[in-house]
N, CA, C and O atoms as a CHARMM CRD file, in Angstrom:
* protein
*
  296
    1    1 UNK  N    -33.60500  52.67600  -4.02200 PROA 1      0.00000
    2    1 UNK  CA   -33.26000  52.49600  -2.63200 PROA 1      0.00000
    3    1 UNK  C    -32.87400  51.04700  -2.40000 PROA 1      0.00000
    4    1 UNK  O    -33.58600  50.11100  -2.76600 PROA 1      0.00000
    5    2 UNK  N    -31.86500  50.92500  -1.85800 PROA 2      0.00000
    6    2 UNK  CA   -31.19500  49.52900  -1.30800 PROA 2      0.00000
    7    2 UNK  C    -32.63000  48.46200  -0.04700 PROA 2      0.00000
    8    2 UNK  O    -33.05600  48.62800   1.09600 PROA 2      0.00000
    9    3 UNK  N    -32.81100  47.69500  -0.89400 PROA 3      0.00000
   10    3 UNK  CA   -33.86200  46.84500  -0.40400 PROA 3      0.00000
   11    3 UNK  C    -33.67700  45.56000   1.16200 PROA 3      0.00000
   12    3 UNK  O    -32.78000  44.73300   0.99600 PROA 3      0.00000
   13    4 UNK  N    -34.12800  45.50000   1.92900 PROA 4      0.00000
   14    4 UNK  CA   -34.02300  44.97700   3.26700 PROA 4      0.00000
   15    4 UNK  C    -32.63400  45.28700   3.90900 PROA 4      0.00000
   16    4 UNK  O    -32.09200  44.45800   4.64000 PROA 4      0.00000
   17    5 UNK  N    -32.02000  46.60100   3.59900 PROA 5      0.00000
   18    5 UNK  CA   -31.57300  47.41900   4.79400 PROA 5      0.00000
   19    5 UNK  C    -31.65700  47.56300   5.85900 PROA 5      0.00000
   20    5 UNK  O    -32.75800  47.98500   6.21400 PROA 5      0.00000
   21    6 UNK  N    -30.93400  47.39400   6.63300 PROA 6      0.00000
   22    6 UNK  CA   -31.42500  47.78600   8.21400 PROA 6      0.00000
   23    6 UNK  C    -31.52500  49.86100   8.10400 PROA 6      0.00000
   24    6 UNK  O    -31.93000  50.71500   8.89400 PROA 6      0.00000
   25    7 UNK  N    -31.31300  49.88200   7.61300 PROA 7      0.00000
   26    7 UNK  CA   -30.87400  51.45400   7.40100 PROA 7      0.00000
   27    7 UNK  C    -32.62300  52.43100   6.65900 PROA 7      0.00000
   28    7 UNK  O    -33.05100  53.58300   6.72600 PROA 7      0.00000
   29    8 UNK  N    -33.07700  51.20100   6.06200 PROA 8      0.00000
   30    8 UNK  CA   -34.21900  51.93800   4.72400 PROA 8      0.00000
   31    8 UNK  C    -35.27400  52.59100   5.55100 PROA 8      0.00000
   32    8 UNK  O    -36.36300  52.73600   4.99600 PROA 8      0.00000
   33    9 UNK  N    -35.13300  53.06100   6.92000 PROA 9      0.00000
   34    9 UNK  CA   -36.32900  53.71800   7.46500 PROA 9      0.00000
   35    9 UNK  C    -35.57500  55.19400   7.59300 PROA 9      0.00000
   36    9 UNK  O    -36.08500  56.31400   7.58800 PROA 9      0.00000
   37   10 UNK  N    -33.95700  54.73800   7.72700 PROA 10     0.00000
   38   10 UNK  CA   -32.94400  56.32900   7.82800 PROA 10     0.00000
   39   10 UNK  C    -32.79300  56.72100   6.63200 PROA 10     0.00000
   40   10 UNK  O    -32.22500  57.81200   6.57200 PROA 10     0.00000
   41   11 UNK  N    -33.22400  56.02500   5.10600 PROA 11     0.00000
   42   11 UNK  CA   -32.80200  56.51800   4.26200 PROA 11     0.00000
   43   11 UNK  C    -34.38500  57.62800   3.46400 PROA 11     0.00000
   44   11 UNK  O    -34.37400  58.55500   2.65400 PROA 11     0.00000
   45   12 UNK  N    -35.49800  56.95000   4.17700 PROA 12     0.00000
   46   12 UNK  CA   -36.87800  56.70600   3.67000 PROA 12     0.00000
   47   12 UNK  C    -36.84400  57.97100   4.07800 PROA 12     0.00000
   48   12 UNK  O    -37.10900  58.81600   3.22300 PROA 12     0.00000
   49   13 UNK  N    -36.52100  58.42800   5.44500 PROA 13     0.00000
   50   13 UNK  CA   -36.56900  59.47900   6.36200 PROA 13     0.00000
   51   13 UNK  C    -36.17400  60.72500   5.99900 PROA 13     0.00000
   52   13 UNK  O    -36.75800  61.80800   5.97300 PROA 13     0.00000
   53   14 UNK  N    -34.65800  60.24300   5.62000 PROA 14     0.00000
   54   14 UNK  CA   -34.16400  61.66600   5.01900 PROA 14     0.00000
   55   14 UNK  C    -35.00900  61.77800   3.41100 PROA 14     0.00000
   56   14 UNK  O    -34.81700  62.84400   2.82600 PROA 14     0.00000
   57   15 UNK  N    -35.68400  61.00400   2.87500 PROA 15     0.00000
   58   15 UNK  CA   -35.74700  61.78100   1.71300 PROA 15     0.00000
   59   15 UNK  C    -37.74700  62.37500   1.59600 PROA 15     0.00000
   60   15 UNK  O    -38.31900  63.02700   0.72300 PROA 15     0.00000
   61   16 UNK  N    -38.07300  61.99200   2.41200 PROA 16     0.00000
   62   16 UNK  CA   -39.69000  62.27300   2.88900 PROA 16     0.00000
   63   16 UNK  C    -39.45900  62.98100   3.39500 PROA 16     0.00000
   64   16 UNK  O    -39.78400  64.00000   2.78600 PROA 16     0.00000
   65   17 UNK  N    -38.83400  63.29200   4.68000 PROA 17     0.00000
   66   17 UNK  CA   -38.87600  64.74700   5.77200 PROA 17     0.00000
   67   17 UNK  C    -38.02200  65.86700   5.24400 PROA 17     0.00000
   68   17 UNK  O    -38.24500  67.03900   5.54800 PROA 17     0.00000
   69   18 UNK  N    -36.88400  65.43600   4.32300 PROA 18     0.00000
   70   18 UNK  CA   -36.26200  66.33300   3.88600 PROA 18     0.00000
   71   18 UNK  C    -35.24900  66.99500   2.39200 PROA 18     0.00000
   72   18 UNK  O    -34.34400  67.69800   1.94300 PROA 18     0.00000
   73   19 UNK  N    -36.42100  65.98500   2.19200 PROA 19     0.00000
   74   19 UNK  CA   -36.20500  65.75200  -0.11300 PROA 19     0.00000
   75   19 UNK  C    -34.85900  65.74600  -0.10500 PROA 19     0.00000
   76   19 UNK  O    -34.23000  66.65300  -0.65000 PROA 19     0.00000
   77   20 UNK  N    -34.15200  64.53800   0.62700 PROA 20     0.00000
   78   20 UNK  CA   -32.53800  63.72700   0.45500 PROA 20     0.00000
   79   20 UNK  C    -32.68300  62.58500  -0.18300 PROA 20     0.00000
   80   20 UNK  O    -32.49700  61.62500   0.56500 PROA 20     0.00000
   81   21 UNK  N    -33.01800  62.22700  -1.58600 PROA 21     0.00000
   82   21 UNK  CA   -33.11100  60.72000  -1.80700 PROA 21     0.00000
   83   21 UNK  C    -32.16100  60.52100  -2.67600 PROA 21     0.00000
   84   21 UNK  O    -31.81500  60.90500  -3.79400 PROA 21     0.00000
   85   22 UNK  N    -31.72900  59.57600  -1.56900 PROA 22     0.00000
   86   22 UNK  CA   -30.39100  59.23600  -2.05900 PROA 22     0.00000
   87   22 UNK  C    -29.82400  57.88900  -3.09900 PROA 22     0.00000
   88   22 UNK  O    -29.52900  56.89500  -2.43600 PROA 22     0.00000
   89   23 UNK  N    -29.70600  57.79300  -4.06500 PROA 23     0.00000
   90   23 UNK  CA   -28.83700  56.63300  -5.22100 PROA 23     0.00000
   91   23 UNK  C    -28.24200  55.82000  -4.11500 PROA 23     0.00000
   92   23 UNK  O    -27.83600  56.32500  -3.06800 PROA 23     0.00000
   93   24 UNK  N    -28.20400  54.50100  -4.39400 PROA 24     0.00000
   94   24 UNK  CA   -27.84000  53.45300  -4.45700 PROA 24     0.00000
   95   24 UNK  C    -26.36100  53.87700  -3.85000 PROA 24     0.00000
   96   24 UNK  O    -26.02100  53.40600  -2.76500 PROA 24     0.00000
   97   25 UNK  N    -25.66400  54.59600  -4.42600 PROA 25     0.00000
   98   25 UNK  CA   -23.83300  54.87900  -4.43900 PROA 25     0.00000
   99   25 UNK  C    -23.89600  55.88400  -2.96500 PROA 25     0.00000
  100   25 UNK  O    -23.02200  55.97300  -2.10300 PROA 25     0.00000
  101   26 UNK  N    -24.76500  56.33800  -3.00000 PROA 26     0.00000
  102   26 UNK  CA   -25.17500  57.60300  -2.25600 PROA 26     0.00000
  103   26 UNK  C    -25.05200  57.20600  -0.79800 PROA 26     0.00000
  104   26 UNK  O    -24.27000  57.38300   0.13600 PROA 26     0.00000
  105   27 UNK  N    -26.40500  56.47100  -1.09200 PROA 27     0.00000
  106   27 UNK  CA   -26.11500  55.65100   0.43500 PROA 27     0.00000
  107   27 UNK  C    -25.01200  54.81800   0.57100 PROA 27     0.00000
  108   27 UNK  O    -24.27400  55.09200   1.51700 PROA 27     0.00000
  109   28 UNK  N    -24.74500  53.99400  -0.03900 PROA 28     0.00000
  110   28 UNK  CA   -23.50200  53.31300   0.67600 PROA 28     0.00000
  111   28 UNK  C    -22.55100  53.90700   0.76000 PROA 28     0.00000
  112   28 UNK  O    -21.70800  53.18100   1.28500 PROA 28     0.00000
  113   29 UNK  N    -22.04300  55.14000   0.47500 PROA 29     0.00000
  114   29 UNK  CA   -21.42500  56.45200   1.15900 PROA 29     0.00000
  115   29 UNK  C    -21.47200  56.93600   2.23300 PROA 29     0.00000
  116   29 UNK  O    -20.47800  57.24100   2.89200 PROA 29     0.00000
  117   30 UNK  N    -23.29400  57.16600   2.77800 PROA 30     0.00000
  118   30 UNK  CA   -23.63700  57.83300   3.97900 PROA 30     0.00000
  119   30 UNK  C    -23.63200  56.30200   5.18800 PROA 30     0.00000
  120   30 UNK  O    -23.37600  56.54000   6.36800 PROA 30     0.00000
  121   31 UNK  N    -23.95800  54.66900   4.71100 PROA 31     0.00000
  122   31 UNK  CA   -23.71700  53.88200   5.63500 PROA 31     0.00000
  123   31 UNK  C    -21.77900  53.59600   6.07300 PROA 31     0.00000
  124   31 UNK  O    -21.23500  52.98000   6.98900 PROA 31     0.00000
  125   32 UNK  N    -21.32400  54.26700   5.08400 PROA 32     0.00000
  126   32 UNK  CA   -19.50600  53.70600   5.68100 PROA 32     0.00000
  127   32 UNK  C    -19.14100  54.64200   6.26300 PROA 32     0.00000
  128   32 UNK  O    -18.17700  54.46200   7.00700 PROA 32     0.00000
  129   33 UNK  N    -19.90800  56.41900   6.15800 PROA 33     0.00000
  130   33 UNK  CA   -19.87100  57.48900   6.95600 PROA 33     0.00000
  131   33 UNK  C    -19.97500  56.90500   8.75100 PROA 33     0.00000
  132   33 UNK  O    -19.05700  56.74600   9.55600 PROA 33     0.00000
  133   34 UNK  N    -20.85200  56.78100   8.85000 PROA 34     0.00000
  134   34 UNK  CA   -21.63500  56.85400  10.19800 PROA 34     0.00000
  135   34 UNK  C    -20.84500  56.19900  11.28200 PROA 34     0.00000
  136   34 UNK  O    -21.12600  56.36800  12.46900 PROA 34     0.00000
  137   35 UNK  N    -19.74700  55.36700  10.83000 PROA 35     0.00000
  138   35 UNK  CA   -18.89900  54.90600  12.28700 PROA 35     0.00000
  139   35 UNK  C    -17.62000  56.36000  12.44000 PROA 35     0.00000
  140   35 UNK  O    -16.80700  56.41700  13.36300 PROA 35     0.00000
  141   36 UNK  N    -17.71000  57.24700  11.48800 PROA 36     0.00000
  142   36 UNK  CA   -16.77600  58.31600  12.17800 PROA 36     0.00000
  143   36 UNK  C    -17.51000  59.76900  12.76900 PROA 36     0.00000
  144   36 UNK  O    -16.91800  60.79500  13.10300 PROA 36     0.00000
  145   37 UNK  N    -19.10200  59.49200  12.78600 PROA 37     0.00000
  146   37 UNK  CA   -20.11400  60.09300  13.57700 PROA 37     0.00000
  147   37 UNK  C    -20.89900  60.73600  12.80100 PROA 37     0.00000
  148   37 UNK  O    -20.82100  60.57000  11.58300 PROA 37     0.00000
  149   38 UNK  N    -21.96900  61.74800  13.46100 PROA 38     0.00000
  150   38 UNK  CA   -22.91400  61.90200  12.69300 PROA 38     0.00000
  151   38 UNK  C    -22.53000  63.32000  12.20100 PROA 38     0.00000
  152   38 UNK  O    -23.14000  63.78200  11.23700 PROA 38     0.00000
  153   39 UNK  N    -21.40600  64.14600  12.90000 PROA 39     0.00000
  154   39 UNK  CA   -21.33500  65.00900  11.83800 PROA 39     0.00000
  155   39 UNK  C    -20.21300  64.55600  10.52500 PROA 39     0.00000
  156   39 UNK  O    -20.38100  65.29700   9.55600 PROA 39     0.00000
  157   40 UNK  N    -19.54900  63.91700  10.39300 PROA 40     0.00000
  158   40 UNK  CA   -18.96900  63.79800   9.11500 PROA 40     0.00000
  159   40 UNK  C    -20.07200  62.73000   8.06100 PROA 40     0.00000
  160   40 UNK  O    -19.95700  62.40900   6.87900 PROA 40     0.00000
  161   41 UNK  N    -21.07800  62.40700   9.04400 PROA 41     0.00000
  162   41 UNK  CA   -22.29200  61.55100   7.92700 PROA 41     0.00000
  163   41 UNK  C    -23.43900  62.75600   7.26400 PROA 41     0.00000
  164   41 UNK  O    -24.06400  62.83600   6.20600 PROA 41     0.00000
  165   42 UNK  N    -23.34500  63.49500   8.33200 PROA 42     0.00000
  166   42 UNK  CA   -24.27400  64.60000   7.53400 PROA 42     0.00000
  167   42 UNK  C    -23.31800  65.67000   5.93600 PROA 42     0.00000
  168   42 UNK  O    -23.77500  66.21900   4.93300 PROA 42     0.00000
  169   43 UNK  N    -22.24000  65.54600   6.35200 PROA 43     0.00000
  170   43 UNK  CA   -21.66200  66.26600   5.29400 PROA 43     0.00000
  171   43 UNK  C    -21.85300  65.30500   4.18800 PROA 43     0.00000
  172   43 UNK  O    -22.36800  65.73600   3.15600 PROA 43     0.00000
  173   44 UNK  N    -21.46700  63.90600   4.26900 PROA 44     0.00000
  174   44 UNK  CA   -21.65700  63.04600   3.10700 PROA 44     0.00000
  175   44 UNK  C    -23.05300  63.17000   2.99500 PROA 44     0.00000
  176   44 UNK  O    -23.24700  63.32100   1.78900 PROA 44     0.00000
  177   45 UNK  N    -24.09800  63.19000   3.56300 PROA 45     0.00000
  178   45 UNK  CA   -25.25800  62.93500   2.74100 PROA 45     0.00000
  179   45 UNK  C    -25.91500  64.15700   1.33200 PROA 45     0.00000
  180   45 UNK  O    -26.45700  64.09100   0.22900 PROA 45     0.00000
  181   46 UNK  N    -25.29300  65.41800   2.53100 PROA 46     0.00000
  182   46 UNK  CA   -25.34300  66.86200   1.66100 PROA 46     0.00000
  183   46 UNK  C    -24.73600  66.76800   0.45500 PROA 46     0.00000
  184   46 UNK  O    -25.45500  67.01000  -0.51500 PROA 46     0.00000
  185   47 UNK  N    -23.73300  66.51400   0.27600 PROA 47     0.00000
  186   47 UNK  CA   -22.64300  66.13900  -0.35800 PROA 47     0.00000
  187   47 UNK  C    -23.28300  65.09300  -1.56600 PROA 47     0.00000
  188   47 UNK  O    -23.03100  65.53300  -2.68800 PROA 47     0.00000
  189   48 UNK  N    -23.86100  64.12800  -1.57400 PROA 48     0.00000
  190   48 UNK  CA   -24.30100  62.85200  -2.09200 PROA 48     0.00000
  191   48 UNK  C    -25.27100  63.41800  -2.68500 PROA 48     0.00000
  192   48 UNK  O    -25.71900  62.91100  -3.71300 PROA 48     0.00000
  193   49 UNK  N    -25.78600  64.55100  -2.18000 PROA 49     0.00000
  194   49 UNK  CA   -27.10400  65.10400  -3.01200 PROA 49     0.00000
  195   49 UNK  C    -27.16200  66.57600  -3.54300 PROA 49     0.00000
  196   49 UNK  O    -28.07200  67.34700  -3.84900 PROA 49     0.00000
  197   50 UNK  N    -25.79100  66.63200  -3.51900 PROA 50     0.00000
  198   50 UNK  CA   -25.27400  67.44100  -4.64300 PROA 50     0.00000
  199   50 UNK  C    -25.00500  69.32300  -3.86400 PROA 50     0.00000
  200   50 UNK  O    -24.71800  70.31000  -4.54300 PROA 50     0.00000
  201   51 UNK  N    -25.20400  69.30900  -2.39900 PROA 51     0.00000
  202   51 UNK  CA   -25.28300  70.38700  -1.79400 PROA 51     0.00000
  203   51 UNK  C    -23.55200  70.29400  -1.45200 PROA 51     0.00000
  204   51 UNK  O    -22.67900  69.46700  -1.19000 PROA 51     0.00000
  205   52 UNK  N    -23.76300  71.82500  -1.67000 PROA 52     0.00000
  206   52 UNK  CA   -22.48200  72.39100  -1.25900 PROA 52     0.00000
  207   52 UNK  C    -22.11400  72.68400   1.16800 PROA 52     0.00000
  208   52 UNK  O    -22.18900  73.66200   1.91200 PROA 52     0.00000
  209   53 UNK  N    -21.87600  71.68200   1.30800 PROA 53     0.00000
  210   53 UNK  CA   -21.29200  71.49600   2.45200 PROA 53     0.00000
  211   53 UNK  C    -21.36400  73.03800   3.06100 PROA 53     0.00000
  212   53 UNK  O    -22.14900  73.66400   3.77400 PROA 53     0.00000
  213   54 UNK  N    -20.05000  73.31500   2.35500 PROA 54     0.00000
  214   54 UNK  CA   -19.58400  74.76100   2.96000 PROA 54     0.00000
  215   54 UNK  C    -20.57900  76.09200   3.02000 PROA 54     0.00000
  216   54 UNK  O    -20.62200  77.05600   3.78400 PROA 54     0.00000
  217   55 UNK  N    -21.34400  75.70300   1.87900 PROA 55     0.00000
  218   55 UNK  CA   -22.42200  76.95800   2.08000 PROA 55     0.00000
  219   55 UNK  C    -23.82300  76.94100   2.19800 PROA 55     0.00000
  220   55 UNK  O    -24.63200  77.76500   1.77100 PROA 55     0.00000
  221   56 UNK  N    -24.11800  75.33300   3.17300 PROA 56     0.00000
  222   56 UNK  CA   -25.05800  74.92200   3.54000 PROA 56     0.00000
  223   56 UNK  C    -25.35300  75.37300   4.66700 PROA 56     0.00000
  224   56 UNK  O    -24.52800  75.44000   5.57800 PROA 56     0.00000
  225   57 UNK  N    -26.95300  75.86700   4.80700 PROA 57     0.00000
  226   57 UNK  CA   -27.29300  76.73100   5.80900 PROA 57     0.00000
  227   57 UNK  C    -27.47000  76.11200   7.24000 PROA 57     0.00000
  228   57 UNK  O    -28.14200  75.08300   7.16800 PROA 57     0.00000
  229   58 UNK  N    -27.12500  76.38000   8.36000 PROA 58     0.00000
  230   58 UNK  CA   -27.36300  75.74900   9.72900 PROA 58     0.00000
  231   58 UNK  C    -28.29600  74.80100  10.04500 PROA 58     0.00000
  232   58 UNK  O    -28.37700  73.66400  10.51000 PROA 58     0.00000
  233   59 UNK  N    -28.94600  75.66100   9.63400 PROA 59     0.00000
  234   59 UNK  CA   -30.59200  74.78400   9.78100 PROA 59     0.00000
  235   59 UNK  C    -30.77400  73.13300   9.14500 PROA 59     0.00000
  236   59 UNK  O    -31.36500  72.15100   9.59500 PROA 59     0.00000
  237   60 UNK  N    -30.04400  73.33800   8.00900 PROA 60     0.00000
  238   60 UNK  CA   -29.86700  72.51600   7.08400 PROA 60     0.00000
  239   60 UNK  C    -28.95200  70.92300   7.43400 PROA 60     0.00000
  240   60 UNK  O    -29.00200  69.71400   7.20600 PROA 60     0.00000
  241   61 UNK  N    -28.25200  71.82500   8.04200 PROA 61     0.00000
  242   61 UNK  CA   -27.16700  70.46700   8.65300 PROA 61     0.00000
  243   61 UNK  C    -27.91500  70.07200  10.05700 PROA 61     0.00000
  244   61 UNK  O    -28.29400  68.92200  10.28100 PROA 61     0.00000
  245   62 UNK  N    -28.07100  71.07400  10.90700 PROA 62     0.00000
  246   62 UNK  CA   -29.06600  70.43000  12.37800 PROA 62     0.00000
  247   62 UNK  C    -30.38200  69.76000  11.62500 PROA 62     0.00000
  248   62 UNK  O    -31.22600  69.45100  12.46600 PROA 62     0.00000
  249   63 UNK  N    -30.76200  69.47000  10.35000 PROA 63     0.00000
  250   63 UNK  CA   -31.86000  69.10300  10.47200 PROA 63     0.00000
  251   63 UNK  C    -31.50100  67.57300   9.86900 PROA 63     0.00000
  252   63 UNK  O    -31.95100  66.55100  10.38700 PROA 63     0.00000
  253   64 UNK  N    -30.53200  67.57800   8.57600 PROA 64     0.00000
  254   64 UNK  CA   -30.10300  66.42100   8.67800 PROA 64     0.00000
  255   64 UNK  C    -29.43700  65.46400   9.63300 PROA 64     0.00000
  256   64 UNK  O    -29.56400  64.24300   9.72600 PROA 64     0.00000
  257   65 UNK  N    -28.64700  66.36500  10.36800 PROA 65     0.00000
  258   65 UNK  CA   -28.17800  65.61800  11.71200 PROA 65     0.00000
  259   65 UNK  C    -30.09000  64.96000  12.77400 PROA 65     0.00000
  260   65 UNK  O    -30.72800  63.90800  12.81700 PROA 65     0.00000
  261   66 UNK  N    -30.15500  65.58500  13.05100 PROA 66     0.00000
  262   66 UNK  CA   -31.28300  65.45700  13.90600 PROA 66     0.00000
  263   66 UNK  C    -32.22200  64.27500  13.05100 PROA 66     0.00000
  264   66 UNK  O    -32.68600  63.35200  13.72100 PROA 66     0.00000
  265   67 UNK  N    -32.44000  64.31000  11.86400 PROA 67     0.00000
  266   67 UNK  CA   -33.57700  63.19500  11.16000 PROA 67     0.00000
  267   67 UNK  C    -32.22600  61.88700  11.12800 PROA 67     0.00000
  268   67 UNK  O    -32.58100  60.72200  11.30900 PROA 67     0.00000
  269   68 UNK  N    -30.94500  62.15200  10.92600 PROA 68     0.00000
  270   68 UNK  CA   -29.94500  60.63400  10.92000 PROA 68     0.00000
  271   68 UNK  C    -30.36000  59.88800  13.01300 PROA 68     0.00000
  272   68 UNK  O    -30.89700  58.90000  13.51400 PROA 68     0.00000
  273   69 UNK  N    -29.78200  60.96400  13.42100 PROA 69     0.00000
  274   69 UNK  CA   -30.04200  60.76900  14.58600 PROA 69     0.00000
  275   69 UNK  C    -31.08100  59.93700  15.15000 PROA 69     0.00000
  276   69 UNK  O    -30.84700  58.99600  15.90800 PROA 69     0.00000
  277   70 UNK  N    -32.59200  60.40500  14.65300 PROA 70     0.00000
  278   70 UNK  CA   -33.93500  59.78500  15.24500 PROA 70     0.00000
  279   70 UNK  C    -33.95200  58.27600  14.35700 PROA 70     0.00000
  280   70 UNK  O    -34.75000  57.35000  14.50500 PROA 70     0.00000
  281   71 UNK  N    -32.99700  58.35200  13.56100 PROA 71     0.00000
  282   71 UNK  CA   -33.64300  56.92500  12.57600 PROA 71     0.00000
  283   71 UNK  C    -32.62100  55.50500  12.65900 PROA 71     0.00000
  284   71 UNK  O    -32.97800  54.34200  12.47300 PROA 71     0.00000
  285   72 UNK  N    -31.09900  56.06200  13.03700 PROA 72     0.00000
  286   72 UNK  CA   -30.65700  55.56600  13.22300 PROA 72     0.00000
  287   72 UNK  C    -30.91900  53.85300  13.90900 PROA 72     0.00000
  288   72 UNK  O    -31.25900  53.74400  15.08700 PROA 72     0.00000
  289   73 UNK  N    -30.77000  52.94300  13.26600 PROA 73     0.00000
  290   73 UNK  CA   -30.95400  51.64300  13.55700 PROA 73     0.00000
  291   73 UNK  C    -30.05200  51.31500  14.66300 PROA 73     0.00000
  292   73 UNK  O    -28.82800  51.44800  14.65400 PROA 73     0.00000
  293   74 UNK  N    -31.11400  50.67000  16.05000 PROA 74     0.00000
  294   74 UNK  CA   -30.53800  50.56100  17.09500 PROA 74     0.00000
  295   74 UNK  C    -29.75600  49.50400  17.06900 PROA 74     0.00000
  296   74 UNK  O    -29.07400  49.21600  18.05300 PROA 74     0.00000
């Protein structure tokens, strides 16, 4: 995990609440995501951790959306 991040409580988050732990490459994928919003950041994170986007279950994406959402650095 990328060390004094402003980000390492959104990255800590997704991979404790929702076994997303993401590589080094991974994240700095899902941080250049997030200025074109949080749904094209949730596909990269799925994506980064090897899930298939397209046949990822609802739940799955509202939950990554929803844990980027709460952690997001103000």
């Amino acid at each position: 995990m990328t060390t004094g991040s402003q980000y390492d409580d959104l990255f800590a988050a997704l991979c404790t609440e929702l076994g997303h732990c993401l590589h080094d490459k991974g994240q700095k994928r899902v941080i250049a995501a997030l200025p074109s919003g949080l749904d094209a950041t949730v596909k990269v994170v799925l994506e980064a951790d090897g899930v298939d986007f397209l046949n990822a279950p609802g739940s799955l994406k509202r939950a990554v959306r929803d844990c980027l959402k709460a952690n997001l650095p103000t």
